[in-house]
Each structure stands twice: as structure tokens, then as C-alpha cells.
DRENRO-649430 format. One line per 2 residues: for each residue x negated, y, z of C-alpha. Coordinates in nm, 4 decimals. Example, Ala and Ser with C-alpha at 12.3 -4.5 7.8 and 13.67 -1.06 7.14 Angstrom:
-1.2300:-0.4500:0.7800 | -1.3670:-0.1060:0.7140 $
This chain:
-0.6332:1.8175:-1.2467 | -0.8559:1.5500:-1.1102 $
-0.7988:1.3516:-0.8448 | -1.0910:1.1820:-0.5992 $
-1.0403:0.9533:-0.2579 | -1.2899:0.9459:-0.0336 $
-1.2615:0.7003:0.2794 | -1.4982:0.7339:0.6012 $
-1.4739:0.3975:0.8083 | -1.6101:0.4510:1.1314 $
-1.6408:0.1953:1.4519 | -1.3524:0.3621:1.5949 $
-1.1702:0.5156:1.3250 | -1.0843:0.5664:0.9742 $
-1.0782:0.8727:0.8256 | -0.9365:0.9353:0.4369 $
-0.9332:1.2691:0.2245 | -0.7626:1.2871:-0.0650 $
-0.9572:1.5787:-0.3094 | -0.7902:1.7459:-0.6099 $
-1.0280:1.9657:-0.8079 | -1.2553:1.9342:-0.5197 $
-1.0184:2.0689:-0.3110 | -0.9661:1.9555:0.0342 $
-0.5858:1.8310:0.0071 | -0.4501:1.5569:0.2102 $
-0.6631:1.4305:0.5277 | -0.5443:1.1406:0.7410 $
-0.7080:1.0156:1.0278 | -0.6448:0.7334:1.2688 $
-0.7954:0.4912:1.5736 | -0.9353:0.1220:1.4263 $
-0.7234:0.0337:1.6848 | -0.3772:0.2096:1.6311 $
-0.0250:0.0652:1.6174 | 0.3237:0.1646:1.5413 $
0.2234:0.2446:1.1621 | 0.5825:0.3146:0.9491 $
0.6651:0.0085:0.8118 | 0.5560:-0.2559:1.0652 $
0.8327:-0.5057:1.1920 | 0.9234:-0.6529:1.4973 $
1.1120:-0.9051:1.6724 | 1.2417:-0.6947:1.9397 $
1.4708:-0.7025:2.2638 | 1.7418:-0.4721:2.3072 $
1.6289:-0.2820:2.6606 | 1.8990:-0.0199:2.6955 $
2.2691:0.0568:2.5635 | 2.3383:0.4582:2.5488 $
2.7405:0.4331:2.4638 | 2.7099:0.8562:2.4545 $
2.4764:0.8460:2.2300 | 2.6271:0.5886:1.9918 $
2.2536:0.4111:2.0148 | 2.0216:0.1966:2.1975 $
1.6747:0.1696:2.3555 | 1.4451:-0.1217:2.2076 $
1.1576:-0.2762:2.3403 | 0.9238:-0.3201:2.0919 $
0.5791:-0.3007:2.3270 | 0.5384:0.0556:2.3495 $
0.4806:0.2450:2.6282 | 0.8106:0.4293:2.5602 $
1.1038:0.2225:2.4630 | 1.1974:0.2471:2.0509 $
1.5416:0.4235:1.9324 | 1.7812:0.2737:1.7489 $
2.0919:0.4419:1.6604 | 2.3915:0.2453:1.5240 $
2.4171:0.4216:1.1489 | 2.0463:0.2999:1.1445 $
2.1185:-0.0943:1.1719 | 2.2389:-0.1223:0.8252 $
2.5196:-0.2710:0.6556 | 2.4035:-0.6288:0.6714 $
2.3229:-0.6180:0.9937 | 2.5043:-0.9283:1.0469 $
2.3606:-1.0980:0.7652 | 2.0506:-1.0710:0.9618 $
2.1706:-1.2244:1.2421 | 2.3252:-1.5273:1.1185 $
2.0182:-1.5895:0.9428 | 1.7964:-1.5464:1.1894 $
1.9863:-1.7783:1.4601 | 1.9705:-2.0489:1.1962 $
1.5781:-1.9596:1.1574 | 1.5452:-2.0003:1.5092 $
1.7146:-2.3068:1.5547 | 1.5177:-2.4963:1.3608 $
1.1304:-2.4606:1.4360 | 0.9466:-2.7347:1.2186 $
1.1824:-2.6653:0.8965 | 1.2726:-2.3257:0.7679 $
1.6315:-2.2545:0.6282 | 1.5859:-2.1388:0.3087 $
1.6371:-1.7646:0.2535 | 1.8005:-1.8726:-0.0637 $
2.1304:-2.0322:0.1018 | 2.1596:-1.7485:0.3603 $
2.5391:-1.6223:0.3761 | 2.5984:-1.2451:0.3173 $
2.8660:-1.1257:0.5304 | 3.0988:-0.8301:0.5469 $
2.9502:-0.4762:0.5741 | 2.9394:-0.3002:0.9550 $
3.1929:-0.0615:0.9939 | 3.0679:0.3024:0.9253 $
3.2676:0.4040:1.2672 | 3.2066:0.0986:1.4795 $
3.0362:0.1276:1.8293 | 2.6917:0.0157:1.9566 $
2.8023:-0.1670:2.2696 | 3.0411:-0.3983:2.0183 $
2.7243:-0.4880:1.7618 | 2.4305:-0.5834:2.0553 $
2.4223:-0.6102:2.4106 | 2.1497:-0.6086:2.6697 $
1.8689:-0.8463:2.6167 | 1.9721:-0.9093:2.2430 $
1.7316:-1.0189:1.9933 | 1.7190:-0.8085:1.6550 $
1.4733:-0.7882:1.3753 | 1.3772:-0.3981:1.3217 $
1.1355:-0.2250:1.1223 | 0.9614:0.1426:1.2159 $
1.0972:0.4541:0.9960 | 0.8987:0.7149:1.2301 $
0.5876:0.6900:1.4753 | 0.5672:0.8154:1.8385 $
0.5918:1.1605:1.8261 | 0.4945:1.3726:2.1180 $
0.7513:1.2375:2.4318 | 0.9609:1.0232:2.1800 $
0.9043:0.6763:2.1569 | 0.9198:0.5156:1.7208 $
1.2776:0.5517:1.5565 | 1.3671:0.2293:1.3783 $
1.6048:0.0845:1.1201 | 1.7720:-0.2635:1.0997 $
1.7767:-0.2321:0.7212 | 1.3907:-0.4004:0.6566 $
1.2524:-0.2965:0.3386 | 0.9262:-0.3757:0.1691 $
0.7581:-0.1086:-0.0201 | 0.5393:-0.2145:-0.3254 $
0.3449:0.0253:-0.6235 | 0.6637:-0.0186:-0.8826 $
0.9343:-0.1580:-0.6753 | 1.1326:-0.1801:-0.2993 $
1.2251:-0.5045:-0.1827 | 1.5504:-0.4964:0.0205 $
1.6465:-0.8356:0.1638 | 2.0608:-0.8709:0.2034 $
2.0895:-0.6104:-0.0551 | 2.3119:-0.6609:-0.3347 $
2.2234:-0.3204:-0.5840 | 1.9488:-0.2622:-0.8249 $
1.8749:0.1739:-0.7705 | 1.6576:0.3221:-1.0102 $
1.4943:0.6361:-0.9465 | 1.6669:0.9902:-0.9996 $
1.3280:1.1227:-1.1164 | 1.3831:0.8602:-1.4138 $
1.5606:1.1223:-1.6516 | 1.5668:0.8810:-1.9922 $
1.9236:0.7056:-1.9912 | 1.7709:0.4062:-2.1733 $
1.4345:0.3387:-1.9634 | 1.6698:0.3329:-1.6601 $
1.8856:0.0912:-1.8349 | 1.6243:-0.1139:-1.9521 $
1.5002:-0.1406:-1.5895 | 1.8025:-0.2193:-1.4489 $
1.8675:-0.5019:-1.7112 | 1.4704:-0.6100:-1.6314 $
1.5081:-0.6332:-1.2622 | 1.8735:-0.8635:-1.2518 $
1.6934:-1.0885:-1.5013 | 1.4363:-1.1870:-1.2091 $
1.5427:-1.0516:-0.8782 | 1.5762:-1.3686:-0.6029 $
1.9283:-1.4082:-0.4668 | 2.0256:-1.2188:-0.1605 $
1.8112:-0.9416:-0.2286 | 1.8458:-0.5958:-0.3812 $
1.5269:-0.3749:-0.5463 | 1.4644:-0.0161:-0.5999 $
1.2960:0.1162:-0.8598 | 1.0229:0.3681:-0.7903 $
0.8996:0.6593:-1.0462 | 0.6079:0.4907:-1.1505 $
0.8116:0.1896:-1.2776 | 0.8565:0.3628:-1.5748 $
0.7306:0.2287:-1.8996 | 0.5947:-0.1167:-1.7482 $
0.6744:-0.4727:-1.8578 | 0.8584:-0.7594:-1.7282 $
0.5513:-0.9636:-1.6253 | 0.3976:-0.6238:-1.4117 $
0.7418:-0.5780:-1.1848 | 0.7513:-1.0103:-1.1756 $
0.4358:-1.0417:-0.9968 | 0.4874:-0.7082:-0.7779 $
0.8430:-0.8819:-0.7155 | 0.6297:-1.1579:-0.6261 $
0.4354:-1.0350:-0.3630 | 0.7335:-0.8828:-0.2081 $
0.8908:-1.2069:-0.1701 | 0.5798:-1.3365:-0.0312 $
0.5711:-1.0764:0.2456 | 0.9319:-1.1445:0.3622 $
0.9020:-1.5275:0.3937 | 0.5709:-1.5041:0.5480 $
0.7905:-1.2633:0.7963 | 1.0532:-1.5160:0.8006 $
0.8228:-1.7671:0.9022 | 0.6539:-1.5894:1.1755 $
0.9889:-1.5165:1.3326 | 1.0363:-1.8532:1.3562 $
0.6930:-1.9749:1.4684 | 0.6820:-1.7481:1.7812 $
0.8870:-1.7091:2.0896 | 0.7075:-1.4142:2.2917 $
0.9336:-1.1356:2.2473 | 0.8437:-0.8344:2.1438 $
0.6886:-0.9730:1.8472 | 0.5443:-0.8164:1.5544 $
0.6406:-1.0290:1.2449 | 0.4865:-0.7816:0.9946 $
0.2051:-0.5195:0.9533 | 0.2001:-0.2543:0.7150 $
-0.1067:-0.2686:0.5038 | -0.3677:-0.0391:0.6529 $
-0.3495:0.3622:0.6229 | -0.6116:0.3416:0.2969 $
-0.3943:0.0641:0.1304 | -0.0485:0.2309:0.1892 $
-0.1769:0.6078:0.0729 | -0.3744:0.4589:-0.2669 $
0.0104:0.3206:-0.3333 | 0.1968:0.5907:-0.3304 $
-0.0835:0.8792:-0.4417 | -0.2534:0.6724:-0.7141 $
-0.2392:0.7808:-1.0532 | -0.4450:0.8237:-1.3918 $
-0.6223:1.1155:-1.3168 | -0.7809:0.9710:-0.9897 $
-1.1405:0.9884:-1.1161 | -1.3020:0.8082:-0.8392 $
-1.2567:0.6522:-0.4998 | -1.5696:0.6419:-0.2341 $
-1.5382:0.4003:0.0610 | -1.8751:0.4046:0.3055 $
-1.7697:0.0478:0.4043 | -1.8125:-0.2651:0.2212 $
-1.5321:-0.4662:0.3660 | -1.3050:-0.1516:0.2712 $
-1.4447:-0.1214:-0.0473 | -1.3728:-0.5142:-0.1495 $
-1.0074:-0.4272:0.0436 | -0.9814:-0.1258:-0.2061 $
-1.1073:-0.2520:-0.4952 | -0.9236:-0.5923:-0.4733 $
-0.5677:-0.3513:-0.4906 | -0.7083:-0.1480:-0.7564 $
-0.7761:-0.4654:-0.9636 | -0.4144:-0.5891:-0.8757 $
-0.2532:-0.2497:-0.9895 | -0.4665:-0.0803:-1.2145 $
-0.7095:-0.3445:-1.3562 | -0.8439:-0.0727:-1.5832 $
-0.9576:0.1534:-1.3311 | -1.0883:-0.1004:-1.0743 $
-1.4527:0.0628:-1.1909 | -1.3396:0.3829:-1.0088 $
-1.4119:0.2367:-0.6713 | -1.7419:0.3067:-0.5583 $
-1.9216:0.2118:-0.2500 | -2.0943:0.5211:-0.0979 $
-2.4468:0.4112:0.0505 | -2.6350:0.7679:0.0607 $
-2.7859:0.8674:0.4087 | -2.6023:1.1568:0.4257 $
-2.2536:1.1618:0.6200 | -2.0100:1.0846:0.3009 $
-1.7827:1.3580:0.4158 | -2.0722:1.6027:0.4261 $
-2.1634:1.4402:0.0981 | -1.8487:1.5353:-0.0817 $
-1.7787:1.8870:0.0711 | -1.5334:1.7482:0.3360 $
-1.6431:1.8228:0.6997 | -1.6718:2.2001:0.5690 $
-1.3504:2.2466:0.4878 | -1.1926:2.0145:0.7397 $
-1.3410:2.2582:0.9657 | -1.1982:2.5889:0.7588 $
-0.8734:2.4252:0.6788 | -0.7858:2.3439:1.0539 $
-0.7036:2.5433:1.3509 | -0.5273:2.8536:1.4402 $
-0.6133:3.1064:1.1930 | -0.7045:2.9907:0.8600 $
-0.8246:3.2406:0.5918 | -0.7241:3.2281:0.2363 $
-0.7983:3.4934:0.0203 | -0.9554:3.8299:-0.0240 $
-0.9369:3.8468:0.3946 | -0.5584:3.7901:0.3983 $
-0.5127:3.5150:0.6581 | -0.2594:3.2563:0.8498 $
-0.1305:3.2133:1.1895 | 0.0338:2.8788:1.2493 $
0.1695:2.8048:1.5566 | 0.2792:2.4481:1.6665 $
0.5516:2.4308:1.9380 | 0.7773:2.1045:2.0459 $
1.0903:2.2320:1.8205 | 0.9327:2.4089:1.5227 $
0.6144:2.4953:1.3411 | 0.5465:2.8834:1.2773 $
0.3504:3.0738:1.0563 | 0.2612:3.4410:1.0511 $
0.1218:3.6084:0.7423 | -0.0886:3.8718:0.7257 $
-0.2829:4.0554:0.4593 | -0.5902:4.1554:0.7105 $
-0.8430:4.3753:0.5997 | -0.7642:4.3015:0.2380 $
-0.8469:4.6017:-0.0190 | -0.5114:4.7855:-0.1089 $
-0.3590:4.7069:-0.4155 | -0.3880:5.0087:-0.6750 $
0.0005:4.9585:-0.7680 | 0.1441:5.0751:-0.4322 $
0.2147:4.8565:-0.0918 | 0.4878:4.6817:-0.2546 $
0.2414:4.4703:-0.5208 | 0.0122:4.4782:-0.2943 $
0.2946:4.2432:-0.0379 | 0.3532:4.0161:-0.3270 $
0.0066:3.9529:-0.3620 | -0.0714:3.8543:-0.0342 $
0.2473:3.6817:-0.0055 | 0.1874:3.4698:-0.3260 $
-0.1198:3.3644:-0.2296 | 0.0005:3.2420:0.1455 $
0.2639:3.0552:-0.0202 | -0.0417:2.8597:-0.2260 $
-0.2284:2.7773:0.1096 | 0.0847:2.7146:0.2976 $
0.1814:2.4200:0.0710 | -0.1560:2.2878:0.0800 $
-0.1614:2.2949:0.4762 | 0.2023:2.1307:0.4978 $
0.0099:1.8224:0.3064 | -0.2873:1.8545:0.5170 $
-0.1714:1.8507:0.8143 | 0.1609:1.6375:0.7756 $
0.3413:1.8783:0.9283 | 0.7219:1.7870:0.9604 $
1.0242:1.9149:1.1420 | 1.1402:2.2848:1.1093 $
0.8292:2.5042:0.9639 | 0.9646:2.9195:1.0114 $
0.7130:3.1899:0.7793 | 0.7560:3.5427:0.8765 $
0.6058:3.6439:0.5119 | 0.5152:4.0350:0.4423 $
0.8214:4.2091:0.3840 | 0.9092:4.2979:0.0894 $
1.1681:4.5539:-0.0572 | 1.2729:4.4474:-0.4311 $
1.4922:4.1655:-0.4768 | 1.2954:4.0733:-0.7822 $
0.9553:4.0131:-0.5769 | 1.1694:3.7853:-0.3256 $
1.2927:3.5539:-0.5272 | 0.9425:3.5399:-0.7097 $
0.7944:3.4157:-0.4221 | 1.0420:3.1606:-0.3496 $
1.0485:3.0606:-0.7031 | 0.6611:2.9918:-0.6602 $
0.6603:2.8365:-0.2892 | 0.9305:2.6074:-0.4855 $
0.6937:2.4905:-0.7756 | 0.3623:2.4518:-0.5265 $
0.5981:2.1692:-0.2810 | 0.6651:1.9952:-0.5950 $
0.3148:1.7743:-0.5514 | 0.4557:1.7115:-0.1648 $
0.5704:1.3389:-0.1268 | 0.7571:1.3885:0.1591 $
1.0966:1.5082:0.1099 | 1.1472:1.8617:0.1854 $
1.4487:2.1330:0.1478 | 1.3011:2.5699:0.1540 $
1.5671:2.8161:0.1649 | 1.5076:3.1451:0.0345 $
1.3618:3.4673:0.2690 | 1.6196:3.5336:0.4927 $
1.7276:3.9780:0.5441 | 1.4491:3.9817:0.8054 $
1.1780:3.8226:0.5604 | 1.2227:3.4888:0.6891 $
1.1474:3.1777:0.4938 | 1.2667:2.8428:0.6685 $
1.1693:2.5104:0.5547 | 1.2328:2.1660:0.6670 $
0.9821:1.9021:0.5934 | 1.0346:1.5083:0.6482 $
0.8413:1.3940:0.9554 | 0.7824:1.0368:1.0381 $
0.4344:1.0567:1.2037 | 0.2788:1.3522:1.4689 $
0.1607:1.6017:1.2601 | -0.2698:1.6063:1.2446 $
-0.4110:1.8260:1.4748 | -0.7765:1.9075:1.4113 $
-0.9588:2.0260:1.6962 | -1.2540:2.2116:1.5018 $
-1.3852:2.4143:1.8527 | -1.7046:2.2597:1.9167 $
-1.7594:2.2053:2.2812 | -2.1067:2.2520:2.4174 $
-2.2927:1.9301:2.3919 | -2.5381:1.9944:2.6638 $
-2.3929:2.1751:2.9197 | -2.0530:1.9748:2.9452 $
-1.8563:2.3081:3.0469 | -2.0466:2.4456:3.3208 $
-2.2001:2.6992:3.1031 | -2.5241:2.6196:3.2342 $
-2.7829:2.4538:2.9655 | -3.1441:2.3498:2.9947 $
-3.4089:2.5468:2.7806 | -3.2959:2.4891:2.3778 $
-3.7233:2.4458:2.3293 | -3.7330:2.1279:2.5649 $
-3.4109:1.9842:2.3304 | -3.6804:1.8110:2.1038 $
-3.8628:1.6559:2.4183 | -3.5327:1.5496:2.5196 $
-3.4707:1.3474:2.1939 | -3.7772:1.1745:2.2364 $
-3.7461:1.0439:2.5648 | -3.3676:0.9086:2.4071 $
-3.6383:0.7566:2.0761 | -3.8452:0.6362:2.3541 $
-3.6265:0.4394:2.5333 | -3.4272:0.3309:2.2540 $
-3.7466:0.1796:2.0770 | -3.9759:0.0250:2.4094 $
-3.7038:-0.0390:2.7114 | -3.4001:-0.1002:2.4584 $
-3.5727:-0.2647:2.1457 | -3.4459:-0.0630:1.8601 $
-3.6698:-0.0054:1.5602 | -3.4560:0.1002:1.2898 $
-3.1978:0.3752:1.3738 | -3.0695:0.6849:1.2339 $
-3.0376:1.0012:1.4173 | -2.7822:1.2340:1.3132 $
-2.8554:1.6109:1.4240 | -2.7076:1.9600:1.3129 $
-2.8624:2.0432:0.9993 | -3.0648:2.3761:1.1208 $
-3.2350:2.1197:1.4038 | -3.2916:1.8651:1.1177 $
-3.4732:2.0861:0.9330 | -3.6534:2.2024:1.2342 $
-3.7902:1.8070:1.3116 | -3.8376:1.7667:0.9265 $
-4.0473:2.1090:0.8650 | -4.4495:2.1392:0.7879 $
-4.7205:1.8488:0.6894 | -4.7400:1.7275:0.9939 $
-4.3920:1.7253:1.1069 | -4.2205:1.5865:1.4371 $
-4.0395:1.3523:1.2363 | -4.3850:1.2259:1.0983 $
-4.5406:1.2231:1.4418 | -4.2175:1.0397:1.6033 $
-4.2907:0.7963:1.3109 | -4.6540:0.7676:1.3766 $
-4.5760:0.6795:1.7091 | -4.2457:0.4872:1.7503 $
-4.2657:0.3155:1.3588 | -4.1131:0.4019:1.0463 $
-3.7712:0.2750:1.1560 | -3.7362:0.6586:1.2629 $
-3.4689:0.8293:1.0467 | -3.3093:1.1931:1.0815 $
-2.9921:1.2444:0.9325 | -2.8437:1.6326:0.8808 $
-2.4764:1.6089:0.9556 | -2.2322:1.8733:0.9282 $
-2.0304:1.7324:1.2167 | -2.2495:1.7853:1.5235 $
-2.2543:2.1389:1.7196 | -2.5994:2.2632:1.7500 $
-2.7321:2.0922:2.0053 | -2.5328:1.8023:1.9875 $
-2.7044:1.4403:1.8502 | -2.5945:1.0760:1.8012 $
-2.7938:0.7420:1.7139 | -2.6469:0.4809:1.4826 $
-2.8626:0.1370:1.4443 | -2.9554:0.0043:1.0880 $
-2.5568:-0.1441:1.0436 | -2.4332:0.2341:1.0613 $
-2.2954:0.0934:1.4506 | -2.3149:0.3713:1.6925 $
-2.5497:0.3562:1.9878 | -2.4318:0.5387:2.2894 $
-2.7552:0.7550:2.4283 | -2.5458:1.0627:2.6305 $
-2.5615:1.1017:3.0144 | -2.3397:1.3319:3.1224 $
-2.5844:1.5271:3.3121 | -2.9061:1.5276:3.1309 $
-3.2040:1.4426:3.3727 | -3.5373:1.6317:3.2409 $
């Protein structure tokens, strides 16, 4: 299997697919401008104590306070504070991390009005976004995640990970990371620690450390309150280091300042593959480039089809996801209705693992699968929706089909699941379901080239158009592209682009910045 990244920077937002055979398999999208990415961490003020609830509201700048429930603070949470008033005190020399005390574990069954009060400073990092009416969830045990390693400050163990099976490579870890952990601090392990040297974990070990004093020193710096002390590294940087591997063949970034951010971590991690990185400069939308706007389109929504017209229904409510299956208008299976059940079945259980990755969906996810009669067939397909979650990161439990051919899964969740809107929404009559004649669409775009090129002062732009109206401007000799060029200069460019509706368009001036040309009634 090979493995391909491909990375769409817009002006306002960043969108990243992650292809395996060419197949469409993780997508994430986000705002240039978003906030409250897992990971972040803030100097916060305690807002609200809920005694019932064994928790507390924080403020930490959101529009709806943060939740912090006492289990989450962590055993050191102490440790933190101590250090943290001595930080404080002091705001032209910083108390070494080094000399920090480490006191007593929090009591497993203590109380959250007897750890903060009202108004309380405390250092918390974000374990899950905003999620529908729920403002983040947080944790007061800060952790910094790199490519090999965890960095836990206050911890005292060395964990390596369960999915390292050899007795001796987790030894030889474990002996590895005591001879070079800082004091105070404890490490985990990850997966793909195994089989690297001393000097690789150092310098990741490094870095860490680098990232927690340069926290540490922010803390102390500042005053306002919330703060944040610490950003994640961006969406691309933070899915390259937990998906990237060997087989990844190649990653395409359409954005130059990207593509130095991405090939700079690369070189860090992987020296040997930092030729993998390409920056994309075609004139062709890179996600139309690489098959990706089709099957964003195909993959989302309510019904998505799969194979041999067998087809999904998922369903998205506030407590649960649900999924329907149904075999559609499907041939019938020449081995009876039973084989011809498993078949369809099978086959949903392939696309539904794909769209629990593509879509992030979390939370409670309910399948109401075929039913099926022979005990033999049900545990097949359980078997096999087993083996296809075994590529999902995100930790997951799937109990088998329940007597009414149930199969209920839970799915980590720590971000709103992506929802895909792929209805296309009439360009040009705004929802009135009225439109101009489609013939005078052409004159239209001209009077936009027009005014772009003599009131505005545009010459070089690109005009991005459905691909059937594309080829319309770009047919025969003497084309209307040609003529728009004879007339307004050569700085006239038509792009196809998978992503408008039919009669939808957008200009974009020679830096690929986007050059707002709607009205939202068009005048004729």
C-alpha cells in the first residue's frame, strides 16, 4: 500500500487529504484562522465551581467556558502549582525547572471545591475541541507529543508502548530513555520508537524540553489572563507526525511557505525522504489534480454508494451516529439471499471504516447491517469490520451484531466530526429560483474581466469556472478565451475546477489571492 499527502492552502483555509492507493482516506479541513486545536495550553482562570458535578468551568477565551473535571487535573497537580507561583514571582529570572519540588499525588477521591476556588489560576492543556453546545474538555496533566516520544513534565515513569511486543526492544528503550531523560519529567514511548538510536530520541527529547521552557517562560512573561502559553503545531504538522511512515510516496503542498514548513519536519524526522515533498505549481486546482474534489464530493453526504448499487445511510444526531445498510438494486447473489447478505454486508463494513476516518466521526456510531441468519456469517463480518479499524488511530471498541442485527461501536472523539456539505447551491439565483438567461452568463463574465482589468487594474488573473463552461470559453480557433485575450491582454487565464456548480465562477490574482467579484443580485 502506498501512501500520498496532499495539502490545499487556501486564504481562508487549509485543507489536507491523506490518499492510500489513490484512495480518498482521511480529509481534514479547517479556518486559517481557527483555535482551540487539541494540544494547545493555556494559562487559565477558574470561572465556575460545579460541587455536583465533581468539576469546574474554565475560562480559557472561548465563547463557552472550558470543562475541567477533577480526575482530569492529574496527580501532580500540585507540583504545578508550586512551581508556577515561584515562576510568577520572579519576572526577570526564571526558577529553574530543574529544582522544582514534586509533591504528593492528589487524592483519587478528593473534591473540586478543596483543590481550586473561584478566580484561581491553573495551567491546562485541551484533550477535546468545541463540540456542538459544549465548550473544549481539558486536562491539568500537560503533555508534549513528539514523532518517537511524549514528554510529561512532573512525571516520574518511563511507559513504553503495548504495541511493542519484543521483551528486549522494550527493555532496551526503557534503559535508553533513564540514561537521558531531564529530572522531573517522565516520557512515553510511542510505536514508532522502535528500532531507533540513542542520538534520534536525544534530540526529539530535545525539542520537547525546548517546548516546555519556552511555555514556562511565557507563563511568566505575561499577566493577561486567559493566556495561551502554547500552540500545537498546525493541523499539516501534527497529522504528518502521527500518519507518516515508509510507504508515504509523496507529499504535495500548493503553498511555498507550507512546503518549506513541511519539508523542514520531514528533514528533521525522516532526512531520507525529505525528497518526497513536492511543491504543486500546476494551474489546475491540486485537489482536482489528484482525484480529490471527486470523491470528496462521493464520499460525503447522506447516502453514499459503495458497491455494485448497495449503498449507506448515515445519520448524524446530537447523541449518536447511525448507519443504515442496504443492498439497493444490487443483482441477487446466485447462492441464495443469505450469501447474497454477507456480501453486501462485507462490503459496507469496508466503506464504513473508511468513512469513520474520513469523517472523524466519534461518539456512539449504531449499524443496522442486513440481517443475517447463520451464526457463522455473523461473526465473519465482525471478524472483518475488526481487521479494517485496525489502520484507525483513534481508539475505538465494536461489539459484535447484537439479536436484532445491530452492530454498536464507540469511536474516540476529541474534535466535531467533518461535515461536508457537497449540495451545490445555485450560484446565480441565490435561492429565489429565479435565474437570468444561462446564454448571457458569458457576457456576464466579461463585464466582471472588464472591470477587473480597466476600473480595478488587474492584468494577470485566473478565472476558475466549471469544467463544461471552461471548455465552452476555450472551444474553436477563434475562441472567447482568445478574443477576451485579444482584448483585455494575455494576463487572461481560465482555469476548469471541479469545485464550482455550473454557473458558479471565482477570480484569483497572479499570487493565487482570491478577488471577490459576486453581487448578490446580479445587475445585467
Amino acid at each position: 500500500m502506498t501512501s500520498e499527502v496532499v495539502i490545499d492552502v487556501q486564504q481562508k483555509e487549509i485543507s489536507i487529504a491523506l490518499l492510500e492507493d489513490g484512495k480518498l482516506m482521511e480529509y481534514q479541513n479547517e479556518p486559517q484562522t481557527a483555535s482551540f486545536a487539541v494540544g494547545n495550553i493555556y494559562m487559565a482562570k477558574v470561572k465556575k465551581l460545579m460541587p455536583g458535578l465533581n468539576a469546574c468551568f474554565v475560562d480559557v477565551g472561548y465563547e463557552r467556558d472550558a470543562f475541567l473535571h477533577y480526575l482530569d487535573m492529574g496527580a501532580q497537580f500540585n507540583s504545578y502549582e508550586k512551581y508556577l507561583k515561584q515562576v510568577q514571582s520572579d519576572r526577570k529570572k526564571l526558577y529553574p525547572f530543574s529544582k522544582a519540588t514534586r509533591l504528593p499525588d492528589i487524592g483519587k477521591d478528593g473534591s473540586i471545591q478543596s483543590a481550586l476556588s473561584v478566580g484561581q489560576e491553573v495551567l491546562v492543556q485541551i484533550v477535546k475541541e468545541p463540540i456542538s453546545t459544549k465548550g473544549p474538555r481539558l486536562t491539568g496533566e500537560i503533555s508534549f507529543a513528539g514523532r518517537y516520544i511524549v514528554l510529561i513534565p512532573f512525571g516520574d515513569k518511563v511507559s513504553v508502548s503495548t504495541k511493542i511486543k519484543s521483551g528486549e526492544e522494550r527493555a532496551r528503550l526503557k534503559q535508553l530513555i533513564h540514561s537521558i531523560k531531564p529530572k522531573n519529567c517522565g516520557i512515553i514511548v510511542r510505536t514508532v520508537a522502535e528500532g531507533k538510536r540513542v542520538a534520534e530520541l536525544d534530540s526529539e527529547l530535545k525539542i520537547l524540553t525546548k517546548r516546555w521552557e519556552d511555555t514556562i517562560i511565557k507563563v511568566q512573561k505575561t499577566q493577561k489572563r486567559p493566556q495561551l502559553v502554547f500552540e500545537e503545531t498546525g493541523r499539516t504538522i501534527a497529522l504528518l507526525r502521527d500518519l507518516f511512515n515508509p510507504s508515504f510516496e509523496s507529499i504535495h503542498v500548493n503553498n511555498e511557505e507550507t512546503y518549506r514548513e513541511v519539508k523542514d519536519y520531514i528533514t528533521l524526522i525522516a532526512p531520507e525522504k525529505a525528497n518526497i515533498v513536492k511543491l504543486y505549481s500546476g494551474k489546475v486546482p491540486i485537489f482536482d489534480n489528484f482525484n480529490v474534489t471527486k470523491q470528496i464530493k462521493s464520499g460525503f453526504g447522506k447516502i453514499v454508494n459503495y458497491r455494485h448499487g448497495a449503498y449507506l445511510i448515515i445519520e448524524h444526531t446530537e447523541a449518536l451516529h447511525v448507519v443504515d445498510v442496504n443492498s439497493g438494486n444490487r443483482m441477487r447473489n446466485e447462492n441464495g439471499q443469505e450469501a447474497n447478505a454477507l456480501e453486501v454486508n462485507l462490503g459496507a463494513a469496508d466503506e464504513l471504516a473508511r468513512q469513520l476516518r474520513l469523517r472523524d466521526m466519534g461518539g456512539i456510531i449504531v449499524v443496522d447491517f442486513i440481517d443475517m441468519n447463520l451464526a457463522e456469517d455473523r461473526q465473519l463480518l465482525y471478524e472483518r469490520m475488526c481487521k479494517n479499524m485496525q489502520q484507525d488511530r483513534a481508539r475505538h471498541n465494536i461489539l459484535p451484531l447484537s439479536k436484532f442485527g445491530l452492530m454498536q461501536i464507540t469511536r474516540q472523539r476529541v474534535r466535531p466530526a467533518i461535515d461536508v456539505n457537497v449540495e451545490e447551491s445555485c450560484p446565480t439565483c441565490f435561492g429565489t429560483g429565479k435565474i437570468k438567461s444561462s446564454i448571457l452568463f458569458t457576457d456576464q463574465l466579461e463585464r466582471k474581466i472588464d472591470k477587473l482589468v480597466n476600473k480595478i487594474g488587474v492584468r494577470k488573473f485566473y478565472l476558475h469556472v466549471h469544467p463544461y463552461v471552461a471548455a465552452f470559453i476555450n472551444q474553436g480557433f477563434m475562441s472567447l478565451k482568445r478574443k477576451w485575450q485579444m482584448k483585455y491582454g494575455l494576463g487572461v487565464h481560465i482555469i476548469p475546477s471541479q469545485k464550482m456548480a455550473f454557473l458558479q465562477y471565482e477570480f484569483y490574482d497572479s499570487k493565487k489571492q482570491f478577488i471577490d467579484m459576486q453581487e448578490e443580485i446580479e445587475t445585467t
